[in-house]
N, C-alpha and C positions, 0 to 999 in steps of 0.2 A: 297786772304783772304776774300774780300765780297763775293765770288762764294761760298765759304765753308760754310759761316755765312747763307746767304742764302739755300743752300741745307740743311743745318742742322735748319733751320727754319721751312725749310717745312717739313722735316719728320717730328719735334717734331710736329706741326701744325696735319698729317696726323695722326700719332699715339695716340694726344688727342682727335679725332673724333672717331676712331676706338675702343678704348680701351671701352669705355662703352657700345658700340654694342658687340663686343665680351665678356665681362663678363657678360651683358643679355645673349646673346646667349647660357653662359656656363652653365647657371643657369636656364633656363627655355625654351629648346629647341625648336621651334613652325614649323608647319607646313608653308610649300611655301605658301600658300592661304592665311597664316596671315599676310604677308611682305604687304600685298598690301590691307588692311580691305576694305570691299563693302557695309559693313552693316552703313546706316547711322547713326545706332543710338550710333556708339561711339563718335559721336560731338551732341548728344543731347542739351550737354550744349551750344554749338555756335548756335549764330542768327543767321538764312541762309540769311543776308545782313551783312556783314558784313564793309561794303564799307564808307569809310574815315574815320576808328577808328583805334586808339591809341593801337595798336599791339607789342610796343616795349617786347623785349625780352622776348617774350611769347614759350613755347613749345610746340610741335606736335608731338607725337612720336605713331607712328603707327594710326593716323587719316584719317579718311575720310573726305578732305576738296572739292571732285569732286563737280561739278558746283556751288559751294560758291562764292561770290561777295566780294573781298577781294581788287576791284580797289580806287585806291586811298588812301589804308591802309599806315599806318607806320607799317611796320612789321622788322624794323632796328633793328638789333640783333637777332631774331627771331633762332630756332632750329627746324628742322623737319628732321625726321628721318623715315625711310621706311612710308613715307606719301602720300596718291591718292590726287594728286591734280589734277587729270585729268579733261578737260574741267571748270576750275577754272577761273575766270575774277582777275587776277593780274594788268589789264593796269594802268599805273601811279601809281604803288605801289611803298614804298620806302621798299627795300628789301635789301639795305645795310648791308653788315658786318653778313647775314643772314650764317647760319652753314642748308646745305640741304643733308644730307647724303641718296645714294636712294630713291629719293623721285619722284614722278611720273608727270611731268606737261605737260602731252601727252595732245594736243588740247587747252591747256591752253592760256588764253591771257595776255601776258606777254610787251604786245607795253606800250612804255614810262617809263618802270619799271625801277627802279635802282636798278641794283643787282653791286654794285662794292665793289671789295673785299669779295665778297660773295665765298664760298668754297661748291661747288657743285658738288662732288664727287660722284661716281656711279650713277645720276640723268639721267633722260631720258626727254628729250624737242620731242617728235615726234609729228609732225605737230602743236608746238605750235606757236602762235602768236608774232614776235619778233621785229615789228618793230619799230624803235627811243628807244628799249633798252638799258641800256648802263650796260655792262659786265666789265669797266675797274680793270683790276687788280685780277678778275675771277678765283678761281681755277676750271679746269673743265677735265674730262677724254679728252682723245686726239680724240676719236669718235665721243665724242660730240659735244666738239669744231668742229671739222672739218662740221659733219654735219649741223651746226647752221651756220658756216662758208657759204655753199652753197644755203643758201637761204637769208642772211643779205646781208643788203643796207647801204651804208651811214654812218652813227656816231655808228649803231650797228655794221657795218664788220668792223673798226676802233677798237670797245672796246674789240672784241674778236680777236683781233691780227689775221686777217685771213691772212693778209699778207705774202706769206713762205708756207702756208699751201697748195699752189696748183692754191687757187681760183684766180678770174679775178681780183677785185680790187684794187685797192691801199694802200700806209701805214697805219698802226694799231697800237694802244700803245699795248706794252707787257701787257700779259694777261700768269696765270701761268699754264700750263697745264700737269695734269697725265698722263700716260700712264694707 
């Protein structure tokens, strides 16, 4: 019975993430070049320091946050959605309970961050920075995971369940992962 409560948590969970991408989608078709914006000037409004500010439950949808200083932020609750966070300074962010549907944090540094219970679906981490992260409780694609898996140490390949996954380490708290 908890197996079912549970799997039907996380679809409704999946389903309320997805639903508002696809009825944008259905309403305002956009080209592949716009999933991932380049042009700085759609965060005009954002300080380009952003670092130790009061970020709760703020939205990002289709932003350019690339090399923004966001370490230190409370960005707990937070929403970003097809968002460049590439090469972005996350370290020591509290990124809890954040909602990151494809959003890009290639090169980013993401050491000390707390992203637990954060639902990070379709998101890409390549070559970012992850170390003394803590992932606990993590939704994350199975690629991902696994790839964050092969390069995490310590309390980070713990919070991302890498254990099962293949890699060297030792035990890992359950962490939820999509296919």
């Amino acid at each position: 019975m908890a197996s079912l409560i549970s799997s039907l948590k996380r679809s409704l969970t999946r389903l309320l993430i997805l639903l508002p991408v696809l009825i944008g989608l259905s309403l305002s078709p956009m080209a592949a070049s716009a999933l991932y914006p380049s042009d700085p000037s759609s965060v005009d409004v954002l300080d380009t320091n952003l670092h130790g500010q009061n970020l709760q439950n703020t939205e990002y949808v289709k932003y350019d946050l690339s090399g923004k200083d966001l370490g230190d932020a409370d960005l707990s609750g937070a929403y970003f959605s097809v968002t460049n966070a590439r090469n972005a300074n996350f370290s020591g962010a509290n990124l809890k309970d954040v909602i990151a549907y494809a959003t890009r944090f290639d090169n980013a540094d993401l050491s000390g961050a707390v992203l637990t219970n954060a639902v990070l679906d379709k998101s890409v981490f390549d070559g970012a920075a992850i170390d003394g992260a803590d992932f606990t409780g993590a939704v994350l694609d199975l690629p991902q995971q696994k790839a964050l898996c092969e390069r995490a140490t310590g309390k980070t390949f713990d919070s991302l369940d890498c254990n099962g996954l293949g890699a060297s380490n030792s035990y890992r708290a359950p962490v939820q992962a999509t296919s």
